[in-house]
C-alpha angles and dihedrals in degrees: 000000000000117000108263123238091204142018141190132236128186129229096292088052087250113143118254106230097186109035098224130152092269101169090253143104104246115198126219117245129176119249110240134161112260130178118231152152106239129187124199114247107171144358119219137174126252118181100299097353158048136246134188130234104221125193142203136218094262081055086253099157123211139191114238106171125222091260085055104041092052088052096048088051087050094062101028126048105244115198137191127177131200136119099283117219120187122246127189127194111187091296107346120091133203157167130231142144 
């Protein structure tokens, strides 16, 4: 992906991560580097892939696609905590909560 020179947020100033006709007026914003501490709130699909809704601390949500969020793992430890059960579905194996 190329750095954007702009970017859109909706009503509630949260980024649009998928410019669609929402309903909605979205507003302009330029796109500047900014330092945070995100959570991930939720996981979606998009065509052949997945992106994450992050959050800050002010609940101020953004978009971080699948591509950038591998690279940004292979260069940070990423943790998450919980008591791990196994799952199977015909060949694929997993773990979950």
């Amino acid at each position: 992906m190329n750095k954007a020179k702009k970017y859109y947020v909706d009503e509630r100033k949260n980024m649009i991560g998928y410019i669609r006709n929402y309903g909605f007026e979205k507003v302009e914003k330029p796109a500047k580097m900014f330092h945070a501490k995100l959570k991930i709130s939720k996981v979606g699909w998009l065509n052949e892939g997945f992106y994450f809704i992050l959050e800050d601390e002010n609940g101020k949500t953004y978009s971080m696609n699948d591509v950038l969020f591998r690279e940004y793992i292979e260069v940070n430890d990423v943790f998450i905590e919980g008591d791990w059960n196994f799952y199977q579905q015909g060949t694929a194996f997993s773990i979950g909560l």
